[in-house]
C-alpha positions as YAML, in Angstrom:
chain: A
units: angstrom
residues:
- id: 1
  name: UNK
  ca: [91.05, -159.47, 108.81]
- id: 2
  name: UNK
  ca: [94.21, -161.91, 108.53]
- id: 3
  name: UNK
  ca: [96.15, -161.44, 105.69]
- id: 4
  name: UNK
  ca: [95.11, -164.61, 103.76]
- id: 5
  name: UNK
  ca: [91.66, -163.37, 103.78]
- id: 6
  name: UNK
  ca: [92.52, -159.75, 102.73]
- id: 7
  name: UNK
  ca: [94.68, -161.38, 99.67]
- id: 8
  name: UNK
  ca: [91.06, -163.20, 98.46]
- id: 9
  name: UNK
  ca: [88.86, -160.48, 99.15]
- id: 10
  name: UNK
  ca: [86.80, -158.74, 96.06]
- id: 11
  name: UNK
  ca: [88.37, -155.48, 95.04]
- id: 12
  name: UNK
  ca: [86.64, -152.55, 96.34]
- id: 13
  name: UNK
  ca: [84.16, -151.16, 94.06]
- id: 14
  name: UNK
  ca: [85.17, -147.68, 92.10]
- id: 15
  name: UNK
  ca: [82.84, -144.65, 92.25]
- id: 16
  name: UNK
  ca: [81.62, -143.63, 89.01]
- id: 17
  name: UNK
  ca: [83.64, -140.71, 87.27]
- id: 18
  name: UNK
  ca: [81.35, -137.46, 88.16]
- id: 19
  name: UNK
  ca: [79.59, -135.97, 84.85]
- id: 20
  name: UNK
  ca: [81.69, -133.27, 83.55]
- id: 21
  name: UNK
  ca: [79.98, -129.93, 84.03]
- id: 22
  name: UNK
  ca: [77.09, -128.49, 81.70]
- id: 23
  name: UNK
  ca: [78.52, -125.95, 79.14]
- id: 24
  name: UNK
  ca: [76.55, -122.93, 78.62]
- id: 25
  name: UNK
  ca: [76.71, -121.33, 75.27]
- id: 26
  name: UNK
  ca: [75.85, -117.56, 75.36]
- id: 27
  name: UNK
  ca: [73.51, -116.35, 72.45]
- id: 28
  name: UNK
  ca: [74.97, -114.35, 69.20]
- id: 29
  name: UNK
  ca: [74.93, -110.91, 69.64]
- id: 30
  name: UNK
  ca: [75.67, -109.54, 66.63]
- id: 31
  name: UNK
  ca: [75.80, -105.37, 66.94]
- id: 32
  name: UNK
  ca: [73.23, -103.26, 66.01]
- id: 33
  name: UNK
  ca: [75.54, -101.12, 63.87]
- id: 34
  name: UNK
  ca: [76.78, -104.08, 62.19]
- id: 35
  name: UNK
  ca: [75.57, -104.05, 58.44]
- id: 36
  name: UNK
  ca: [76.70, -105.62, 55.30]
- id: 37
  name: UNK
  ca: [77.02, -104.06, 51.89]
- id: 38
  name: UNK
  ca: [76.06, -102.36, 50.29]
- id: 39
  name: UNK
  ca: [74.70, -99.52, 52.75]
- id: 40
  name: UNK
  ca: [71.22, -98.78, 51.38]
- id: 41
  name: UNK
  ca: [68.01, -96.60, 51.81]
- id: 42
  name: UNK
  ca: [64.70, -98.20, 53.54]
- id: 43
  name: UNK
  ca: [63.36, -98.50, 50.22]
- id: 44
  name: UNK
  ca: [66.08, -100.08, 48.45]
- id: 45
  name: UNK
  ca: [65.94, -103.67, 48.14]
- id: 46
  name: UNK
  ca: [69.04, -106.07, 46.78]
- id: 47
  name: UNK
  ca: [68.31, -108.17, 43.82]
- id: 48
  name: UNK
  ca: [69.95, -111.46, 43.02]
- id: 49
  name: UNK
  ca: [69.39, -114.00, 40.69]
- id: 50
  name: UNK
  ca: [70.90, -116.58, 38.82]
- id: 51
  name: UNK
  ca: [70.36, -119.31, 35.55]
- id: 52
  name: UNK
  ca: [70.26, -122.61, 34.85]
- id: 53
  name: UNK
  ca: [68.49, -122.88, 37.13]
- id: 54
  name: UNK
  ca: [66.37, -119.43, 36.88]
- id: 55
  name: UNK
  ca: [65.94, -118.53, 40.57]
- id: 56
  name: UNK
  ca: [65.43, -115.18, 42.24]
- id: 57
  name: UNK
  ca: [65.98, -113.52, 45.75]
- id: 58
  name: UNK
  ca: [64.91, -109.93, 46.67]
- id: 59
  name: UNK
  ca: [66.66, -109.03, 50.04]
- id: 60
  name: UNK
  ca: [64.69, -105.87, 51.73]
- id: 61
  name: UNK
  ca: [65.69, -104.90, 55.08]
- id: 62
  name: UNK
  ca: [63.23, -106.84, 56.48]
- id: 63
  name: UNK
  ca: [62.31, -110.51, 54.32]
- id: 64
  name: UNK
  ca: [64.54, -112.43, 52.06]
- id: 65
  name: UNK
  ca: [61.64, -113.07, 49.01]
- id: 66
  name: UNK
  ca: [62.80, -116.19, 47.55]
- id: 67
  name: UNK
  ca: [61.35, -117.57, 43.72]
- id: 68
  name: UNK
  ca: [62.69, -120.72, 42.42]
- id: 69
  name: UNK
  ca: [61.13, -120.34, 39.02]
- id: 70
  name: UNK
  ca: [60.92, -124.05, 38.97]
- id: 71
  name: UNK
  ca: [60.13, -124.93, 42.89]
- id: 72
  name: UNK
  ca: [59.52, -123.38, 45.51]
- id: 73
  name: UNK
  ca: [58.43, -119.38, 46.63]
- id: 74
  name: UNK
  ca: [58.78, -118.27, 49.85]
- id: 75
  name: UNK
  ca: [59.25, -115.38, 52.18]
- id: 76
  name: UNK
  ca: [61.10, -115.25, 54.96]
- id: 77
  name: UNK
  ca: [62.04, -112.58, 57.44]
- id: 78
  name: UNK
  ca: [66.14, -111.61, 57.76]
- id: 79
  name: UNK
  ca: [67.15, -112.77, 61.22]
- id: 80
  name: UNK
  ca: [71.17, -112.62, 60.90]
- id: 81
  name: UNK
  ca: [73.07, -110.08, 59.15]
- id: 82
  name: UNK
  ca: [76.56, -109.73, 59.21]
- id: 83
  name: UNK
  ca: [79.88, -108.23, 57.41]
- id: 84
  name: UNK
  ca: [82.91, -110.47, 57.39]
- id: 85
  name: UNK
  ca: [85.05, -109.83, 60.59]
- id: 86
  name: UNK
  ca: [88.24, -110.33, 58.26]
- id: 87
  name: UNK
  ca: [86.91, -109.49, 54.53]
- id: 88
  name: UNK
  ca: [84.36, -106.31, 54.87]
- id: 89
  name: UNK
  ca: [83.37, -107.41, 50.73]
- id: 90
  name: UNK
  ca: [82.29, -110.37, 52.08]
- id: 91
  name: UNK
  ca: [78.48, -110.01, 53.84]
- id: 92
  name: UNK
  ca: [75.62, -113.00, 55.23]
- id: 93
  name: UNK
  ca: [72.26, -111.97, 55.19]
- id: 94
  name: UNK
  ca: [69.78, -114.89, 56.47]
- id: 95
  name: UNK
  ca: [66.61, -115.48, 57.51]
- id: 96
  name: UNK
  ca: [63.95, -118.66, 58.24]
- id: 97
  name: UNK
  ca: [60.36, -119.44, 59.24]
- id: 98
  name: UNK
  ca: [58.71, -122.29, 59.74]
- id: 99
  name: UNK
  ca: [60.36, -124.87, 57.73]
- id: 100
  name: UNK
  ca: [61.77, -122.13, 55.15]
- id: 101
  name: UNK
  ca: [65.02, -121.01, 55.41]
- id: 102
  name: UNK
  ca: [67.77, -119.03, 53.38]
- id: 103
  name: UNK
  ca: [71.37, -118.32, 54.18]
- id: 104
  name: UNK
  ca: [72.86, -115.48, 51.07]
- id: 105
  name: UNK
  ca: [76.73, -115.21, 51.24]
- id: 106
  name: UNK
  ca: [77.37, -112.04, 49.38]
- id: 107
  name: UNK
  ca: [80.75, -110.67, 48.00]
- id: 108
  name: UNK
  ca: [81.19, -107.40, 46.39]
- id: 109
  name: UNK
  ca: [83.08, -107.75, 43.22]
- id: 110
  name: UNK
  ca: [84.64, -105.51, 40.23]
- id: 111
  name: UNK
  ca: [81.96, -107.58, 37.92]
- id: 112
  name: UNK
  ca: [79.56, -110.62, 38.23]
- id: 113
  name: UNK
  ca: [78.07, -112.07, 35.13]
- id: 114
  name: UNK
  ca: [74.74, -113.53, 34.78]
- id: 115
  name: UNK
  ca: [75.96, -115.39, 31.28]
- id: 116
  name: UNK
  ca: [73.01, -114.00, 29.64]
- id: 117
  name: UNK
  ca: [73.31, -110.55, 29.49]
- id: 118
  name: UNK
  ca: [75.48, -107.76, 28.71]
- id: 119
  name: UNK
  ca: [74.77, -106.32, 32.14]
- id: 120
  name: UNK
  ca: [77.34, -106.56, 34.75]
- id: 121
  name: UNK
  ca: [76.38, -106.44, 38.55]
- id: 122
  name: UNK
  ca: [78.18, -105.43, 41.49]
- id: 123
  name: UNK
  ca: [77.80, -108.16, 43.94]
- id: 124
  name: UNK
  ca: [78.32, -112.08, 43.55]
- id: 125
  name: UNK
  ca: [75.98, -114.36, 45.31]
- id: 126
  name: UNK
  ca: [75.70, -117.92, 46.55]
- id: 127
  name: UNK
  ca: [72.88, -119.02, 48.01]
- id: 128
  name: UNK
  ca: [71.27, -121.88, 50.70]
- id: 129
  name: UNK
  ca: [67.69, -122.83, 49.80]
- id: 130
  name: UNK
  ca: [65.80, -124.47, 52.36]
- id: 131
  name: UNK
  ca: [68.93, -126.63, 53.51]
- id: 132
  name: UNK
  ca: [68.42, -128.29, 50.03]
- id: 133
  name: UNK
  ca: [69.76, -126.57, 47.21]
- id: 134
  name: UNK
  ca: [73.01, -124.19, 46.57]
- id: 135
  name: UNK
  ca: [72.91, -121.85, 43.82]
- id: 136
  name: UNK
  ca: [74.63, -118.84, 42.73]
- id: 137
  name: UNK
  ca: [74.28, -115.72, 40.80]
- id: 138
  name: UNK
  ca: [74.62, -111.81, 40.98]
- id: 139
  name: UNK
  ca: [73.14, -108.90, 42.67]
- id: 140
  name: UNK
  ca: [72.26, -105.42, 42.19]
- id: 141
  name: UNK
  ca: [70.58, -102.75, 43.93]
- id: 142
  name: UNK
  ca: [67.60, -101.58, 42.98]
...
């Protein structure tokens, strides 16, 4: 081509970038042995509530039984539980179904206080209801 026509030619066209590889994300394997607190019999369950609103969750090694004493009641089975890697006070225990879900983030602590009582409990709660609603209260082991 002479050189005046190579000076007017269109610019070559540029390939399009190539897609940046897929990332694969393993699953969670969280260890068999791994267990929050407290370390309890079969037919012990955990017991947390809280006021203002009154709510209730009873956590059983299986279901997380959740009351909201002025919505919803549900049940759900516990799919993740898990200590702290960096805090072993510190424990999740979660669960969903369906469109129910609940995440508890447990601590154990010298005292919790329900405000109503005289009774002081072992374990400080807060709680994820349904994606919807945070509250917090105390546990105990019953």
């Amino acid at each position: 081509m002479p050189e005046d026509q190579a000076a007017n030619a269109p610019p070559a066209p540029t390939p399009a970038p190539a897609a940046p590889p897929a990332v694969v994300v393993p699953p969670i394997k969280v260890p068999s042995n791994v267990t929050p607190p407290p370390a309890k019999a079969a037919s012990n369950s955990l017991v947390c509530s809280g006021t203002e609103p009154f709510w209730s969750i009873e956590i059983t090694d299986a279901n997380l039984n959740v009351n909201m004493m002025d919505g919803p009641r549900y049940s759900v089975p516990v799919t993740f539980r898990q200590t702290s890697a960096n805090n072993a006070t510190i424990a999740v225990i979660a669960g969903v179904a369906g469109a129910n879900n609940t995440q508890a983030f447990m601590q154990k602590v010298s005292s919790c206080s329900d405000g109503m009582s005289d009774t002081n409990y072992p374990y400080s709660v807060t709680a994820v209801l349904n994606n919807q609603r945070v509250v917090s209260g105390c546990c105990q082991v019953r």
